[in-house]
N, C-alpha and C positions, 0 to 999 in steps of 0.2 A: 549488592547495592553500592551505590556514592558512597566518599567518605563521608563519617558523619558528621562533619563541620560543612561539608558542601552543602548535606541535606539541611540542617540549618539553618543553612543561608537563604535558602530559595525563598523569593518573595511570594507573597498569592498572587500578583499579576503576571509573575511569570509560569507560573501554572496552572494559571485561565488561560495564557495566551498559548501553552504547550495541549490544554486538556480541547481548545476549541479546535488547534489546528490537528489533533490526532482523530477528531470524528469523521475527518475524510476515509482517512483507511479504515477505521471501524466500517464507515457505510460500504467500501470495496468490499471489507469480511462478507458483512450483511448480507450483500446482495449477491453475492457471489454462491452462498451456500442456501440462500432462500427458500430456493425452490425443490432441494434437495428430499427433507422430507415430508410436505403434505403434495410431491407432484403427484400422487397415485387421485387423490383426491381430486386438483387442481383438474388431469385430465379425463376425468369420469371413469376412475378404474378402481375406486374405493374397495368395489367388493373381494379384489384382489386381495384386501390387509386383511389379516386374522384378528381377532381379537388379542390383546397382550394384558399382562400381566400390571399394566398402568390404566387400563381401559375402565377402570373405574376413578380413576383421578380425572383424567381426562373429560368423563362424563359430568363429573359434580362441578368442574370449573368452565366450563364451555356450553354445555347445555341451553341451559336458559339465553344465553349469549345467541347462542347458533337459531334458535326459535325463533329470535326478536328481527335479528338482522335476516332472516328468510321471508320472514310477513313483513316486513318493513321495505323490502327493495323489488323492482321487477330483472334485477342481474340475475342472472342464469349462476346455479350453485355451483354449476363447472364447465368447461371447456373442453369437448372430445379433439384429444388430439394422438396421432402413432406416436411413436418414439423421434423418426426423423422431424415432426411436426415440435416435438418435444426441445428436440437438440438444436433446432432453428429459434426456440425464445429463449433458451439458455444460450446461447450462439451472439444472440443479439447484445445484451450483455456484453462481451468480450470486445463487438465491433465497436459501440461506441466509447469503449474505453479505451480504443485504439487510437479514434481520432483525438478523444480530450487529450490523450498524454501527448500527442504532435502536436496538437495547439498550446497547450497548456507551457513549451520549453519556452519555446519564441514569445511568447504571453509574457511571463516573469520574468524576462529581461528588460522587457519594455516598460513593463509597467508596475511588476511591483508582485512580490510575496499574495497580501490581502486583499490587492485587486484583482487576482485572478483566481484565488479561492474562494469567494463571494461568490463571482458568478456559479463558480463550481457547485456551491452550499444550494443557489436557485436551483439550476439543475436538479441537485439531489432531492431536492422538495418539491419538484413539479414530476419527476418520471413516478415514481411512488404513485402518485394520485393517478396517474394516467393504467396503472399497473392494478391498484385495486378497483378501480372503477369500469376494467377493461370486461363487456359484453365477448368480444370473443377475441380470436390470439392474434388478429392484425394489431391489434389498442394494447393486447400485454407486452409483446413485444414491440410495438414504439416506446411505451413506458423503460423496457429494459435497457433499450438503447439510450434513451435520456438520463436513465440511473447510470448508466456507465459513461456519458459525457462528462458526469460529474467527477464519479469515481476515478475517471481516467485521470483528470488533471489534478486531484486530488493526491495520488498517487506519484506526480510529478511535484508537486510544489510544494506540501508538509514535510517529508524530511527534509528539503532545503530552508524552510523556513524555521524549521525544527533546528537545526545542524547551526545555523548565524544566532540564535538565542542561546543556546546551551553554552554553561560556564565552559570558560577554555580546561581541556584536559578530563571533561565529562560529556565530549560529544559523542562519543560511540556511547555510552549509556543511555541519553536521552534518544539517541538517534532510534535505538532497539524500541521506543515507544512505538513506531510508527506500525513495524512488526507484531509487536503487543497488542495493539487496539483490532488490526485485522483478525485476529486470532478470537477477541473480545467478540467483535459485530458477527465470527461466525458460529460461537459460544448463544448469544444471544438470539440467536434467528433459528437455532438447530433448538434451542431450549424451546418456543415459541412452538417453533413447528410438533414437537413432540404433545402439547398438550392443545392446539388450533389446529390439526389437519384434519377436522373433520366440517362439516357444513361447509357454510360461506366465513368461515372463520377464517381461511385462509386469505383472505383479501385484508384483514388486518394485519394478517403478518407481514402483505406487501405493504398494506399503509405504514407500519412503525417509521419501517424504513424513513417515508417521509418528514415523518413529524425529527425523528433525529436530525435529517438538513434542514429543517425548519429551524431549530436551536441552536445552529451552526448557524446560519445565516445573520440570525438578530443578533448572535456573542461575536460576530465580526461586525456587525453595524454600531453596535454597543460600542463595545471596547476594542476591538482589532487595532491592533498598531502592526506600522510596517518595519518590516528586520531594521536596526539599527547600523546593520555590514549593509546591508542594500544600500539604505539611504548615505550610507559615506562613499558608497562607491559610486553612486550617483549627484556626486556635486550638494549632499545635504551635511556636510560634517558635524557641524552646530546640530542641528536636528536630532541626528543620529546617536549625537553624545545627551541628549537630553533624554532619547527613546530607552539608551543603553542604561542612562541613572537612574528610571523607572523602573525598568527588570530587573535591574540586581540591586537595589536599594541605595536608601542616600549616603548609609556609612558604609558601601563597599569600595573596594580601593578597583575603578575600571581602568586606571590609563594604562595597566600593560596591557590590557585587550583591544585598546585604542591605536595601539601602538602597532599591532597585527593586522589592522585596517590596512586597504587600498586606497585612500578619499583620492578625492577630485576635485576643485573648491568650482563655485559661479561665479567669484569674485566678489559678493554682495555681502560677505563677514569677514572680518578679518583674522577672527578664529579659524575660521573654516581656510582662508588664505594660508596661513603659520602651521595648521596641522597639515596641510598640502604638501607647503616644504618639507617637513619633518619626512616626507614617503615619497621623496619624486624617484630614489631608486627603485620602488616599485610598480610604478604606471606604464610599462612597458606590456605588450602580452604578444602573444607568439608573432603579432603582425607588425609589431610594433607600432599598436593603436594603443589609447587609453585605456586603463583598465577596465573602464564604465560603458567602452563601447563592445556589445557584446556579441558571441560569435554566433553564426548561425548553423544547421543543422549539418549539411553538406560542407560546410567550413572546416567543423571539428572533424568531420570524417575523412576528408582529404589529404591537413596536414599533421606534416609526422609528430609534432608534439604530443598530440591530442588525439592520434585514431591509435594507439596504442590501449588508451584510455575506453575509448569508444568499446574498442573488441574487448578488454575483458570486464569490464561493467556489463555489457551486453550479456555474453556469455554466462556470466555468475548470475543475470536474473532467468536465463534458458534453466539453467542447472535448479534452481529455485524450483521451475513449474515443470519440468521433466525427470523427474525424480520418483515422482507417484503421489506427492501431497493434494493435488486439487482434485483429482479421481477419486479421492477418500470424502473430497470437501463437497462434491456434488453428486455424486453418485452414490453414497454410502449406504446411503440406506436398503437402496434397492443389489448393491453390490451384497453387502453381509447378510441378507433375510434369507441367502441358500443358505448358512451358519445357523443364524436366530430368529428366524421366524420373524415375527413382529417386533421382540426386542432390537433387532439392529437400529430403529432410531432413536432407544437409549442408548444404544453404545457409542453412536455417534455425538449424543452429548457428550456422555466421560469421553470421549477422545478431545473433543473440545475444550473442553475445562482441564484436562492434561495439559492440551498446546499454550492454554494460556499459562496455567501456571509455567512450565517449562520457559517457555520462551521470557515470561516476566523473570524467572530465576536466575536465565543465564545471561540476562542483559550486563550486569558487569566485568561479564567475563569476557565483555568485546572490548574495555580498556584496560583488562590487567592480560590476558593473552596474546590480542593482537584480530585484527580482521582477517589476516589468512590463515590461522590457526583455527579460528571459531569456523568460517565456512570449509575448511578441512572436515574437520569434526562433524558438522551438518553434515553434509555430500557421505561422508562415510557411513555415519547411522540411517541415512535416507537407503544406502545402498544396500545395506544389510537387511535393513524393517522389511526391505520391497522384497530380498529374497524371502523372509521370512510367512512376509503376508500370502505369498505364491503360492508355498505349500501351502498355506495351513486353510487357504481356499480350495485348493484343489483338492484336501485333504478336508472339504468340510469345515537479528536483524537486520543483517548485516547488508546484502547487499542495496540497499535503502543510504549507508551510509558514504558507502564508497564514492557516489558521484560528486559529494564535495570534499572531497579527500584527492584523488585522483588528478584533475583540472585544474585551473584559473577558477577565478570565481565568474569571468566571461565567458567560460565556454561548460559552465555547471548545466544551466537548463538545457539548452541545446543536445547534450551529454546525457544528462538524464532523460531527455526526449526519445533517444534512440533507445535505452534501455528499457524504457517502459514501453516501448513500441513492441520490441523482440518479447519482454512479458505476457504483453496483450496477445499478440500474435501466437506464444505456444500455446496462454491458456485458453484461446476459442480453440487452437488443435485438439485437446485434452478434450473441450468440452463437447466437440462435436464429432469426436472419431473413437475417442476411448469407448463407448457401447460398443460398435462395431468389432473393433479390432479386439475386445473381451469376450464376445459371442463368435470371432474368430477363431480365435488363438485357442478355445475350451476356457472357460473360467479361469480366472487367476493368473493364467500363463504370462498374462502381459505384465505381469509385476518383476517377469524377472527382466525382460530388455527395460524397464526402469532401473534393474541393477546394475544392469551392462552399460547404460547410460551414467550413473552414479561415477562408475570409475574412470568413465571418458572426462567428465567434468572436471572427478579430481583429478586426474593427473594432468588437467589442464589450468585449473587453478597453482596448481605448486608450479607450474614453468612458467606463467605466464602476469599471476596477478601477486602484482609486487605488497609488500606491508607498509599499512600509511599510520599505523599507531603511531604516535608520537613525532612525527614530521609536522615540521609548521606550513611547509605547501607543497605544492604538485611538482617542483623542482626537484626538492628532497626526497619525495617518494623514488620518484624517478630515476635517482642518482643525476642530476643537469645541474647545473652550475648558468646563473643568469646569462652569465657571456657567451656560454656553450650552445643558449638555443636558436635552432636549424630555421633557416628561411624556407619559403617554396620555392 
């Protein structure tokens, strides 16, 4: 954990404003692992499950539930769909989380943290309704695709808006929320599914979904404020220092974190004018434009400051989803029942409630170790689990944090665009080729080139992806010296 003077300190608005902006990634968990275990149900293949050893929990809490909502609707209890039929609505999902994260970079630049996770919270609350409501899989997957427009830009813009709230010197601890909450929403949807995948129960489990962006939505209408580092880098100084006295309260001491500001003034305060001065060595960025004008996607990736940036943020979110974890997160169920019969969608819970606890554990270990130390550490138990899991089948937050560490604070979104792009893109790979290449390779086999992979990554992370703990910007990381940075 934070030190306990930090924990302390923290206002309740700053963790209304941390707990609204973390149900983006919950709902990425959510929906990501959904459909994992009532799809037997979902596509009229029910009779396939055995009975388990919960099957009487299951019945005394869902029953009467499952009756009500049969007599009550003319929706069809399931959807026959093959496998490929299967991996094209799970598939869908992936895609439109591709586009929100492209939209969602260029979006927070222009306009702002809470204006573009708003719309993201609509999204999240209109695909849900379109998901449980869907007669057959053209309507679930539109739903899926609208869940992940959400999701997608969600995934782009909470840890950056996460990363400009958190106390200076506590940002890799909050940052691991973002991580955290994914873990939460597939904790929660695997729980669900374990005691709802029977009737038409499972249309509620796409609706939570909903109602969760539904709460997200009005806690940004309600109370949402916009980052206080945004608004100073966008000509709000005054503002910003008013935002910033809100979230860490009125007897805390802000002006060295003012001081770490990039402002820009309009000329219309003369506060805002005098802290201008106070940073004009800083308004420079690699084009030597204003801080506040920000870069765009093909900008960052051309020049040399910032594609250095680009490839290993990229990279470390590839390594994230090619490791083996999202093959456990959507397929589990029906992966381990050659193991457990009916129980593998309890174990798929306790695997879930492991990842949170763990990952909530080792969040402080991302500012007392270091970010390339903690994703060493990942990559290498990723690599080993996967050999592990190989046989024993065949036998029967980091990267979140790095893209405001890494850059400018003008070429973060942008930055982060491409990386959640390379994410979205391995994890539709995963989601649409891992059945395949498993019923290939014989069972399990494919857990080991996830190990073979594990050590490609890390020995790409230790030559490639520099340590930003404790650096006050993308300079320092980098080893650059202001004067030193390279034109096109």
């Amino acid at each position: 954990m934070a030190s306990r003077s930090t924990l302390s300190d923290l206002t309740p608005y700053f963790l209304f404003l941390l707990l609204t902006a973390t149900l983006g990634p919950l709902l990425f968990g959510y929906h990501l692992a959904e459909l994992n275990a009532p799809s037997e149900v979902i596509t009229c293949a029910e009779d396939a499950i055995k009975p388990s050893t919960i099957s009487r929990l299951k019945s005394a809490l869902s029953d009467h539930f499952s009756t009500t909502t049969t007599a009550s609707t003319t929706l069809p209890q399931c959807i026959p769909m093959n496998p490929t039929q299967l991996g094209i609505v799970t598939s869908a999902f992936t895609l439109g989380g591709l586009i929100g994260a492209l939209a969602a970079g260029p979006t927070t630049a222009k306009v702002g943290r809470v204006r573009t996770m708003l719309p993201g919270a609509i999204l999240a609350t209109l695909g849900p309704a379109f998901e449980a409501a869907a007669p057959n899989l053209g309507l679930l997957a539109l739903g899926r695709f609208i869940s992940g427009l959400g999701a997608g830009a969600a995934m782009v813009v909470a840890p950056l808006y996460i990363a400009d709230l958190a106390p200076p010197g506590h940002k890799g601890f909050f940052g691991s929320f973002t991580q955290v909450m994914v873990n939460v929403g597939i904790l929660i949807t695997q729980s669900l599914g374990l005691i709802w995948s029977r009737g038409q129960m499972w249309r509620i489990i796409l609706a939570v979904g909903g109602a969760i962006g539904a709460v997200q939505a009005v806690a940004f209408l309600v109370g949402g404020m916009e980052s206080p580092k945004y608004l100073a880098e966008n000509g709000k100084a005054l503002e910003a220092r008013r935002v910033l006295r809100r979230i860490r309260g009125e007897g805390a001491d802000i002006e060295e974190e003012v001081k770490g500001w990039s402002v820009t003034s309009d000329g219309n305060d003369e506060e805002e004018s005098l802290l201008a001065g106070n940073n004009d060595s800083a308004h420079n960025d690699t084009h030597g434009k204003s801080k506040n004008e920000s870069l765009g996607a093909f900008a960052v990736l051309t020049h040399p400051d910032t594609r250095p940036a680009v490839i290993a943020i990229t990279m470390v979110m590839l390594a994230q989803q090619f490791t083996g974890i999202n093959s456990i997160i959507m397929y589990g169920v029906r992966l381990l029942s050659s193991l457990l019969a009916a129980n593998s969608a309890l174990l798929n819970v306790a695997v879930s409630a492991l990842n949170v606890f763990i990952t909530a554990a080792a969040a402080p270990l991302v500012d007392k170790l270091g970010r390339k130390t903690c994703l060493l550490m990942s990559i290498t138990g990723m690599g080993i689990n996967s050999v592990l899991l190989a046989v024993g089948i065949m036998r029967r937050p980091v990267p979140f944090i790095l893209a405001s560490e890494l850059v400018d604070a003008n070429a973060v979104g942008a930055v982060q665009s491409w990386a959640l792009a390379a994410s979205w893109i391995a994890t539709f790979i995963v989601a649409q080729f891992f059945p395949m290449l498993n019923e290939a390779m014989g069972k399990g086999q494919v857990y080991f080139v996830f190990a073979a992979m594990a050590v490609v990554f890390g020995g790409f992370v230790t030559v490639f992806v520099p340590e930003s703990k404790g650096k006050k910007d993308a300079d320092e990381v980098w080893g650059r010296r202001r004067g030193d940075r390279r034109e096109d």
